[in-house]
Backbone as CSV, one residue per row, in Angstrom:
resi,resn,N_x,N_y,N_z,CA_x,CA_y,CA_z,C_x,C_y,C_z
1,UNK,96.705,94.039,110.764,96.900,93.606,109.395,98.341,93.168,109.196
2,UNK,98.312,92.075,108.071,99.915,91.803,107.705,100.410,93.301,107.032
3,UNK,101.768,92.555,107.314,102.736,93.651,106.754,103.961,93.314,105.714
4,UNK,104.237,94.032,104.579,105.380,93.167,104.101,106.641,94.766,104.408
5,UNK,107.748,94.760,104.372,108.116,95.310,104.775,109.278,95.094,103.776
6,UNK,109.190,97.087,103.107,110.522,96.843,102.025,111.032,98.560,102.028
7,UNK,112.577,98.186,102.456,113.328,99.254,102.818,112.920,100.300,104.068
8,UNK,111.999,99.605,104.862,111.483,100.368,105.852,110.040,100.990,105.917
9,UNK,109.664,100.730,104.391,108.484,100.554,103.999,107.588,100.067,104.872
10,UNK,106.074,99.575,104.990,105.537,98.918,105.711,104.078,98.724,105.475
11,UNK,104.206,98.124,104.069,103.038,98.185,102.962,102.026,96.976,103.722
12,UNK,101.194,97.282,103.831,99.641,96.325,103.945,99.366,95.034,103.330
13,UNK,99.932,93.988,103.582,99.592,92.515,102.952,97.796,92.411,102.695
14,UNK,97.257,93.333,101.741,95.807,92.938,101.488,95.509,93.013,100.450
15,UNK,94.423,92.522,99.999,93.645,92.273,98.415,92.984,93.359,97.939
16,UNK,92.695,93.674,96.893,91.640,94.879,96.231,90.533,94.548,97.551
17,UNK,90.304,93.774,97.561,88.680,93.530,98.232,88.896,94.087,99.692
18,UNK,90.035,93.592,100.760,90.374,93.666,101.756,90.662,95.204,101.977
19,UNK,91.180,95.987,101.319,91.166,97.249,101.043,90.019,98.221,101.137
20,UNK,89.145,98.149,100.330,88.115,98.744,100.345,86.982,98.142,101.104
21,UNK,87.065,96.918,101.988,86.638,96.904,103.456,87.169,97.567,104.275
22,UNK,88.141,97.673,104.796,88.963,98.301,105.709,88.433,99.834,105.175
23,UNK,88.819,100.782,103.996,88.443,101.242,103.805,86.730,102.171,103.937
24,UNK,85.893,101.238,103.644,84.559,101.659,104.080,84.164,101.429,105.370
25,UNK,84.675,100.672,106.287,84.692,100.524,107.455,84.688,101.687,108.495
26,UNK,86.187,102.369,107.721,86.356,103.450,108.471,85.267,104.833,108.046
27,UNK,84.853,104.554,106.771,83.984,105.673,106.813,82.853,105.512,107.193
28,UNK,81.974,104.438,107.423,80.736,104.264,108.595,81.066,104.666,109.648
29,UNK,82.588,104.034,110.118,82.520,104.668,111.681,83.159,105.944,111.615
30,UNK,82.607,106.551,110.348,83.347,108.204,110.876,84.866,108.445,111.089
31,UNK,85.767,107.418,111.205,87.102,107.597,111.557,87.855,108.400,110.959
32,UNK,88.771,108.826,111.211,89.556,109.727,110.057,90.910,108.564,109.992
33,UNK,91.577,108.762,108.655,92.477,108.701,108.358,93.150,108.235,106.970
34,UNK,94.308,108.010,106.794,94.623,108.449,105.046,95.449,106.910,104.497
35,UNK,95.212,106.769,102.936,95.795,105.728,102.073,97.245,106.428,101.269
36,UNK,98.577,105.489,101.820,99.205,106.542,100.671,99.515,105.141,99.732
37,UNK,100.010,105.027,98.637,100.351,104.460,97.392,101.528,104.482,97.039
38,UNK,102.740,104.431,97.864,103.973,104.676,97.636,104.673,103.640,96.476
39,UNK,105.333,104.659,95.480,105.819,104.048,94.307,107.727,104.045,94.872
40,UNK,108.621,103.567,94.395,109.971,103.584,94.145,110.631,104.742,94.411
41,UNK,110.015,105.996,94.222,110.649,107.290,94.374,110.026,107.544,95.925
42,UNK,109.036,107.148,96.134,108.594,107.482,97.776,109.672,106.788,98.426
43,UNK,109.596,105.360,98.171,110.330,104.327,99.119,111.777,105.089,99.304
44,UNK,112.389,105.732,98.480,114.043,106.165,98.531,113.645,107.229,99.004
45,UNK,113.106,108.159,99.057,112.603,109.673,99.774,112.443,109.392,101.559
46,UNK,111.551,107.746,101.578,111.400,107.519,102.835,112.920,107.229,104.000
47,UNK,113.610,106.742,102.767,115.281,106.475,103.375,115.659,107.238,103.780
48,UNK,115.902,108.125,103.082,117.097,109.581,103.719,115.835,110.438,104.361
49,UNK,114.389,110.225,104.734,113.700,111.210,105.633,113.203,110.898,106.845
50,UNK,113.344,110.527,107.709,112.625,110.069,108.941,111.298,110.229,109.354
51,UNK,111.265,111.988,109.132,110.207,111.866,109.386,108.907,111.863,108.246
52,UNK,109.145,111.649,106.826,108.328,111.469,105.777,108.408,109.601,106.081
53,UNK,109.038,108.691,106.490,109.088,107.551,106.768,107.782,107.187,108.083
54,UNK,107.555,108.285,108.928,106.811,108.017,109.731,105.568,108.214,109.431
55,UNK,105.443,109.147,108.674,103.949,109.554,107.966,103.447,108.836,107.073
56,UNK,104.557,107.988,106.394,103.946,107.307,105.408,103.205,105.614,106.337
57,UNK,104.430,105.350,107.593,104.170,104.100,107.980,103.118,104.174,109.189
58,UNK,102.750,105.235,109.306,101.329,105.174,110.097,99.998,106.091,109.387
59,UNK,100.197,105.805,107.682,98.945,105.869,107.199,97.701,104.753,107.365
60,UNK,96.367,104.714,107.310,95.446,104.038,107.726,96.298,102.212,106.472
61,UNK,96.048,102.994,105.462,96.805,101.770,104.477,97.922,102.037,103.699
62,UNK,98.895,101.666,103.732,100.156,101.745,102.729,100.094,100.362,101.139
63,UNK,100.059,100.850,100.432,99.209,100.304,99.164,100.160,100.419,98.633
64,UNK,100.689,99.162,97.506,101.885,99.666,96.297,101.230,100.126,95.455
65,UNK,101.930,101.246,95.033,101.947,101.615,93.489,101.961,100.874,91.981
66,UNK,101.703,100.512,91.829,102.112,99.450,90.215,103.270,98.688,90.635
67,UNK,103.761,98.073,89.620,104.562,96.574,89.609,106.030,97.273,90.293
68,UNK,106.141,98.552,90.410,107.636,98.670,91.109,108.159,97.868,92.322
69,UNK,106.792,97.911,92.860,107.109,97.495,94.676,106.396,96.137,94.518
């Protein structure tokens, strides 16, 4: 998947629709894994944490939050 990439961020270039394909996809095939929604206060938390930066950038989808991001 695209990527747009802000402050180290590494949010998912996809549509409502593209989302919840990817999304149901993984739950037919049983897969595990997680969506986070990072708003403005994540993105600066992700700066000064390394390893909260890694957890967030190998969630299944990284999704903005409302108009911050």
């Amino acid at each position: 998947m695209k990527t747009a990439s802000i402050l180290g961020v590494h949010f998912h270039a996809v549509t409502m629709q593209q989302a919840v394909d990817v999304a149901m996809s993984r739950i037919r095939a049983r897969q595990k894994g997680y969506v986070v929604t990072p708003n403005p206060e994540i993105v600066d938390l992700c700066r000064h944490d390394e390893k909260f930066m890694g957890v967030v950038n190998h969630a299944t989808l990284v999704l903005p939050d409302g108009i911050g991001i």
